[in-house]
C-alpha positions in Angstrom: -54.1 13.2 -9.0 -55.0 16.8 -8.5 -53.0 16.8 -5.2 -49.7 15.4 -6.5 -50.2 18.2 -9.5 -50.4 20.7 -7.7 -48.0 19.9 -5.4 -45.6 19.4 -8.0 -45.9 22.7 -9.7 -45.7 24.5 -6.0 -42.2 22.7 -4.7 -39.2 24.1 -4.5 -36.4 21.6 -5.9 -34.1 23.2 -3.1 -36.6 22.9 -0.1 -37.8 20.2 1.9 -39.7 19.9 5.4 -37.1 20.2 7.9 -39.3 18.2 10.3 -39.0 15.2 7.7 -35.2 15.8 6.7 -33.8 13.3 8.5 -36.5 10.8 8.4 -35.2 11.4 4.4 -31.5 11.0 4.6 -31.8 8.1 7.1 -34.1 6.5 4.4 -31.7 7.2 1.5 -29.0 6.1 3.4 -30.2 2.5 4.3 -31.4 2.1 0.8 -27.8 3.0 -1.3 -25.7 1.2 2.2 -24.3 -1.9 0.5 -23.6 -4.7 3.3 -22.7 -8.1 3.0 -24.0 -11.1 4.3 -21.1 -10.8 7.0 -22.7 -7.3 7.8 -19.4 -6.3 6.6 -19.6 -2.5 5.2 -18.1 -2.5 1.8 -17.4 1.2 0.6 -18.0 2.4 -3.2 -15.1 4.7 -4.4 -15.2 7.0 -7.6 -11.7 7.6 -8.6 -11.1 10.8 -10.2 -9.5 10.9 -12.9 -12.0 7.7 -14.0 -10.9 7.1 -17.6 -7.3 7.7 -18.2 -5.5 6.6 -21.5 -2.5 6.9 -21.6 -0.7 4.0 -20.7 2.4 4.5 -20.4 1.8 7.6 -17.9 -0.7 5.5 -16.0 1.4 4.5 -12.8 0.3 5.3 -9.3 -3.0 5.4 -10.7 -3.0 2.0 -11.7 -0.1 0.2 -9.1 -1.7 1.6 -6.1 -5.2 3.3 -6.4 -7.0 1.3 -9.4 -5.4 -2.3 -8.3 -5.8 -1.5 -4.7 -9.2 -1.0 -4.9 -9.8 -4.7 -7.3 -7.8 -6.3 -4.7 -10.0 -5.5 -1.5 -12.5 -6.8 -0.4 -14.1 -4.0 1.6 -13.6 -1.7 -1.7 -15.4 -1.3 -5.2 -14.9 0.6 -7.9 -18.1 2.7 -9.0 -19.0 4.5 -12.5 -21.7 6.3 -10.6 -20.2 9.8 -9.9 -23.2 10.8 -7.8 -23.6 7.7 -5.8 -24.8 8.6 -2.5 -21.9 7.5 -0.1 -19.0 6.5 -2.4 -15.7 8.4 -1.4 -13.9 10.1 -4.2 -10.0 9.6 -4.4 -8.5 12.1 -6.7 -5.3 11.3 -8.0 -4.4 14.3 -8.6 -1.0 14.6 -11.0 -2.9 12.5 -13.8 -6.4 14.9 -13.0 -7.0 18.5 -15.0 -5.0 20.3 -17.1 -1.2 21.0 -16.0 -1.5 23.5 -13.5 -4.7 23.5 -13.1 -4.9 19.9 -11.2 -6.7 21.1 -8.2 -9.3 24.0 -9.5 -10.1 21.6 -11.8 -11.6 19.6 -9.6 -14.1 22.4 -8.1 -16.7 22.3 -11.0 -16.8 18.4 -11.0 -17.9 18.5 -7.0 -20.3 21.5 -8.1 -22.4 19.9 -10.9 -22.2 16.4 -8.9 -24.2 18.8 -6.2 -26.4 20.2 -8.5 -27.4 16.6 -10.2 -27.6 15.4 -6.2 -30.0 18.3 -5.4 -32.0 17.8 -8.3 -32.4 14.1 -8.1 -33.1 14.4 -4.5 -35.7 17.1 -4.9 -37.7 14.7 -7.5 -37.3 11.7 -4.7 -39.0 14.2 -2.2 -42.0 14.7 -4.1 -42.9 11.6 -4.2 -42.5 11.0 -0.5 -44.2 14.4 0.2 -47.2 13.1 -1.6 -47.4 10.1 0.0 -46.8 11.5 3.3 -49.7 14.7 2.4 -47.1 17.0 3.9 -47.2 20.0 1.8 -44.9 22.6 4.8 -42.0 23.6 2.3 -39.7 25.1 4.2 -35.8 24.3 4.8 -33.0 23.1 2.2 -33.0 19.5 0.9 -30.5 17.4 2.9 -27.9 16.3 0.3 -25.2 14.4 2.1 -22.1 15.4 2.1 -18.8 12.9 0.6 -15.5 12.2 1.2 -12.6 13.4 -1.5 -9.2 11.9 -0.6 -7.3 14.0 -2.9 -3.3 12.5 -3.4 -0.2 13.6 -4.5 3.0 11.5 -6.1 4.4 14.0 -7.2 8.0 13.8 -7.0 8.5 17.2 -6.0 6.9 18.3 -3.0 3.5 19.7 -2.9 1.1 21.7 -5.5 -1.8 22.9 -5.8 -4.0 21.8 -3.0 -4.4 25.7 -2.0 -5.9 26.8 -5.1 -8.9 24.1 -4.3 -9.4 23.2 -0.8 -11.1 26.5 0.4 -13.9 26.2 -2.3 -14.1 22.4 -1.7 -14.2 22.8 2.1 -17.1 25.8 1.6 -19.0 23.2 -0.6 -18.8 19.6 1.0 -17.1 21.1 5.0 -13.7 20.9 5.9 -14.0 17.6 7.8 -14.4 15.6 4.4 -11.3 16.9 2.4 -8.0 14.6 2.9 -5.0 15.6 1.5 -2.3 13.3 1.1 1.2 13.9 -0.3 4.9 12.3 -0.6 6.2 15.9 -0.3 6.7 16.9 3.2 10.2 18.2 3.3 12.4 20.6 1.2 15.7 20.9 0.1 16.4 17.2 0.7 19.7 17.1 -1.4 21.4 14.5 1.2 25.2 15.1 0.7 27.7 12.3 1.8 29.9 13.6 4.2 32.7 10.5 4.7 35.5 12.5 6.6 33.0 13.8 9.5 31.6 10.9 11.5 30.2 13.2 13.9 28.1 14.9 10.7 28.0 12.5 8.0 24.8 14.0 6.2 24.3 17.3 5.2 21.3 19.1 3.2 18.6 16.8 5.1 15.9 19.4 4.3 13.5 20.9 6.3 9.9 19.7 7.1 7.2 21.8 5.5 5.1 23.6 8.0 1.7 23.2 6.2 0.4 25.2 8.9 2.1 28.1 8.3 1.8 27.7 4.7 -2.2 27.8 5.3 -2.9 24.2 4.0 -4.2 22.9 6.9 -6.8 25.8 7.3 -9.4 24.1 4.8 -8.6 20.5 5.2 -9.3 17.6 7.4 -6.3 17.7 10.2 -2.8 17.2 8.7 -2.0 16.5 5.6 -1.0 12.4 5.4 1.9 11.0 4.2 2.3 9.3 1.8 4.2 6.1 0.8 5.2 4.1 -2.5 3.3 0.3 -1.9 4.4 -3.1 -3.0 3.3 -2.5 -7.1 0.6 -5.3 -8.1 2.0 -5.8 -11.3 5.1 -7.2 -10.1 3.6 -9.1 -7.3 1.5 -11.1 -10.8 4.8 -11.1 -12.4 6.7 -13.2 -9.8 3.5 -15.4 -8.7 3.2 -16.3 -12.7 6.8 -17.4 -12.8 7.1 -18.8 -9.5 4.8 -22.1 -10.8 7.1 -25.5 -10.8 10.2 -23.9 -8.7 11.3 -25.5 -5.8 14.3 -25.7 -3.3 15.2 -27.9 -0.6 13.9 -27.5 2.9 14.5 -29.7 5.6 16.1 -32.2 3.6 12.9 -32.2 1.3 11.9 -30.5 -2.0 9.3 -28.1 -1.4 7.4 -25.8 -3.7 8.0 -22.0 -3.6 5.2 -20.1 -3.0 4.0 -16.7 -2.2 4.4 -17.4 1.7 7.7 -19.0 1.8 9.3 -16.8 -1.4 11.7 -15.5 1.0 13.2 -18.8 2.0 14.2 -19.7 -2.0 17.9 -19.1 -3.0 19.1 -15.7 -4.1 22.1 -15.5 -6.4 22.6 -12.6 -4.3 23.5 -12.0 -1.3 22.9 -7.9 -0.9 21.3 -5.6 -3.9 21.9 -1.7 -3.8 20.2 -0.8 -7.4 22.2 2.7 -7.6 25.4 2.6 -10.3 28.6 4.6 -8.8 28.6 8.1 -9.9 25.3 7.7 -11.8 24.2 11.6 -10.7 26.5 13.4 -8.4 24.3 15.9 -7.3 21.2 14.0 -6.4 22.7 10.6 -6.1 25.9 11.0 -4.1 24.4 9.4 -1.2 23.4 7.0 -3.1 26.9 6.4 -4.9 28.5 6.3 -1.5 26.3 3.7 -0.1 26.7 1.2 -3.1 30.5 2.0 -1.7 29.9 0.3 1.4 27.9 -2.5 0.1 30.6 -3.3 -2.3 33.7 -2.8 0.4 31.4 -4.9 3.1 30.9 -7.9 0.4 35.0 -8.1 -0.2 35.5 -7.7 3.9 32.6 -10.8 4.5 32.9 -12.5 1.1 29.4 -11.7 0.0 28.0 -11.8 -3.6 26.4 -8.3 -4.2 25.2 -6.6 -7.3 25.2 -2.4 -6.8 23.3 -1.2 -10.4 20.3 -0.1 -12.0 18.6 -3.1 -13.3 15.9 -2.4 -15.9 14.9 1.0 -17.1 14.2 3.8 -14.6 11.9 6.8 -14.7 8.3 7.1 -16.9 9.1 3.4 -18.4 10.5 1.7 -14.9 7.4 2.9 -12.9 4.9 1.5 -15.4 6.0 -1.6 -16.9 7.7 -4.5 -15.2 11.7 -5.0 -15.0 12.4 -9.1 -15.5 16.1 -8.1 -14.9 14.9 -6.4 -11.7 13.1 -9.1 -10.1 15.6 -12.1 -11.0 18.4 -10.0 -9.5 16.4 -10.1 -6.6 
């Protein structure tokens, strides 16, 4: 008893034996793996921002980060912001203040540090007494996490410079991913009809994140990223699948998820864009629903070429019933 006292009033909570360091984070490690009976590594992820109200702003933070994660089976969700080994993703439009999305995100990492240092500092003790080690010297061996920080912005990138140095200098370079749908600018495609040999102009330019310094403080290139198949309608269309059928090899067969695409459309080709809708983002887009309508008359085709369903804040978080039974 007068050993572990005294011991305890002479550590450092930010030293550890550095002969015994990774004896500790091997041991740490093991204990906070989660495995499943398969052996099968199933990864913890804290999203960031973790409570977000308002529902009718939720979108890619629901559609494809929240329900990707409750659909997988090598994911969970955690609520433990310090768990040792859990990977953040930062969805980072609907994280921090406006503006501010990315340094926002610096004190989180540096008190989840601080809470990791202490609470490994107090684990230490107890393994130093047991072990009657009392050489202090060294820094305690907090592992480091990965933050998958992503962008859906429409617009191209923000933001990611005013963090990623500071992030990098606390948790290393190698374990800040950067992902964004913005990696070209001044893409204004403009419909060309009269020039076959240039039919598209204003293409944009790819952004040279290089140049631009992004790449300096993150881990390789920054990714690209893609809308996904939303979960909500994939529910939608399961729910009201249930008692269809159509006739398939002479028999009536059920539809289901795997042979959806077999059941009868009541169209033949679907271009959601109405003619003239915005001439100066949308021309390509006007002069394409063009071609699908002049290529129906010319094969005797059904098509539909408008906007079904509401677009913008409302069309990316609720479901569109017109949307899906034109389809």
């Amino acid at each position: 008893h007068e050993e572990k006292s005294i011991f305890r009033v002479s550590v450092d909570k930010t030293s550890i034996p550095l002969k015994n360091q990774q004896k500790y984070t091997d041991e740490k490690r093991k204990k906070n793996s989660i495995l499943t009976q398969r052996d099968e590594f199933v990864q913890s992820v804290y999203v960031v921002p973790r409570n977000y109200t308002k529902d009718d702003g939720i979108g890619e933070l629901k559609h494809f980060v929240l329900d990707g994660i409750d659909k997988s089976s090598l994911l969970k969700l955690t609520d433990d912001i310090d768990e040792e080994g859990a990977v953040w993703v930062v969805e980072h439009v609907r994280f921090g203040k406006v503006g501010r999305h990315c340094p926002d995100l610096v004190p989180f990492v540096e008190r989840s540090l601080e809470r990791r240092k202490e609470r490994a500092a107090d684990d230490f003790v107890l393994i130093s007494v047991k072990l009657k080690d009392g050489n202090m010297t060294g820094n305690v061996p907090i592992p480091p996490w990965k933050i998958i920080i992503i962008d859906f912005d429409d617009g191209s990138y923000h933001g990611i410079n005013e963090c990623s140095q500071k992030l990098s200098s606390l948790l290393g370079k190698d374990n800040i991913h950067f992902a964004t749908r913005g990696h070209v600018t001044g893409r204004n495609i403009v419909h060309i009809s009269h020039n076959e040999d240039t039919p598209f102009l204003h293409q944009g330019e790819a952004i040279d994140f290089k140049k631009k310094g992004v790449t300096k403080f993150i881990n390789g290139y920054p990714r690209v990223l893609r809308y996904g198949v939303r979960t909500d309608y994939v529910d939608y269309i399961q729910e009201h699948i249930a008692g269809l059928s159509f006739q398939k090899n002479g028999k009536k067969t059920a539809v289901t998820v795997d042979n959806i695409a077999e059941y009868p459309r009541p169209m033949d080709v679907a271009h959601f864009w109405n003619i003239g809708e915005d001439e100066i983002r949308g021309k390509h887009r006007t002069e394409i629903s063009k071609a699908v309508l002049n290529l129906a008359e010319e094969k005797k085709l059904t098509a539909v070429t408008e906007i079904k369903g509401l677009r913008a804040q409302f069309g990316r978080n609720h479901v569109n019933p017109s949307y899906i039974e034109t389809t």
